[in-house]
C-alpha positions, 0 to 999 in steps of 0.5 A: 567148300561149303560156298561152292554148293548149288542151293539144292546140294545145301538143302540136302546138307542141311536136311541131314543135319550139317550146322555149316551148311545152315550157316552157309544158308542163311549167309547166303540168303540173309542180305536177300530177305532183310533187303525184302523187309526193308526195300520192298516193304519198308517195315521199321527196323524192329519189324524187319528183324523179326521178320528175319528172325522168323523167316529163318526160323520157320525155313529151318522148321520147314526145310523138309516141306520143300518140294523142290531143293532148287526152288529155295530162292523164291520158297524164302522170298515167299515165306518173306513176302507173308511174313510181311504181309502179316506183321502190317496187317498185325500193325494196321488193325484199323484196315479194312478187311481185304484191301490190298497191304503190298506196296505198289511195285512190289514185285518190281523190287523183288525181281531187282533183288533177286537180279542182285542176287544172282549177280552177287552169287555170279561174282562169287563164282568168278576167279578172284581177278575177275571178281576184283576188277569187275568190283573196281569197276562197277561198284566202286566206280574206278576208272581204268587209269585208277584201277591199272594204278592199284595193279600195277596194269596198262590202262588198254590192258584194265579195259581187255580184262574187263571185257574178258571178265564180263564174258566170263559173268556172262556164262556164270549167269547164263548158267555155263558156269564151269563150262565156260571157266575150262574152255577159257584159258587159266590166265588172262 
């Protein structure tokens, strides 16, 4: 499936022409770059759209230009950040000349975006039990007798699986990835 694809293999696909590798793409990565617009530079709705708009556009224009397929992360964060740097300027014609437009901790937001991301994409790698308790857990905050309520599970047993699971995220983020699934049992 096209999801399984490292962001360089999707790339390629996409250099040659493979329409669900661009949608692959661009769902992988529109959460990322409107959270760009809106978080870290705080443009209104209208401006964030057309950031986004345009950012894909000229990715999708551009996407041979890349140099390093693996580098598609920061390539759209960077395309992101001028395209946001440009639409304030274009807004604030009243500026001086050379002041600074990027909002304080601006390279903080993104770093936290990009964190999130990872994770996201970590998550995504992760067996689907895995997923969902760890989901249960950390976003929806559940605790453990809520969670082995709705599957049916001890609550001892809800904090063991935990456990497991966050070493199998672990390696998922370390970059151990398969490694790390096939040297583990395939239960619990």
């Amino acid at each position: 499936m096209h999801y399984e694809l490292t962001d360089a293999e999707l790339v390629a696909r996409c250099r040659r022409g493979d329409n669900d590798s661009w949608r692959v793409l661009v769902d992988r990565y529109s959460r990322y770059v409107y959270a760009i617009t809106v978080q870290a530079f705080r443009l209104p709705e209208p401006d964030a759209d057309d950031v986004f708009q345009e950012v894909f556009a000229r990715a999708y224009e551009h996407l041979g230009k890349l140099r390093d397929d693996s580098a598609l992360r920061p390539w759209l964060a960077q395309l992101t950040r001028r395209l946001c740097i440009d639409t304030i300027r274009s807004g604030a014609r009243e500026q001086p000349a050379g002041e600074d437009v990027e909002p304080d901790g601006l390279d903080d937001v993104i770093e936290q975006l990009d964190e999130a991301l990872s994770i996201h994409e970590a998550m995504r790698a992760l067996p689907d039990h895995c997923a969902e308790i760890l989901d249960r857990f950390f976003a929806q905050d559940e605790s453990y007798r809520m969670i082995g309520e709705a599957l049916e599970l001890p609550a001892g047993t809800v904090a063991s699986r935990i456990s497991r699971c966050l070493t199998r995220l672990r390696g998922e983020l370390e970059g151990e990835g398969r490694n790390a699934a096939a040297a583990s049992s395939g239960g619990w």
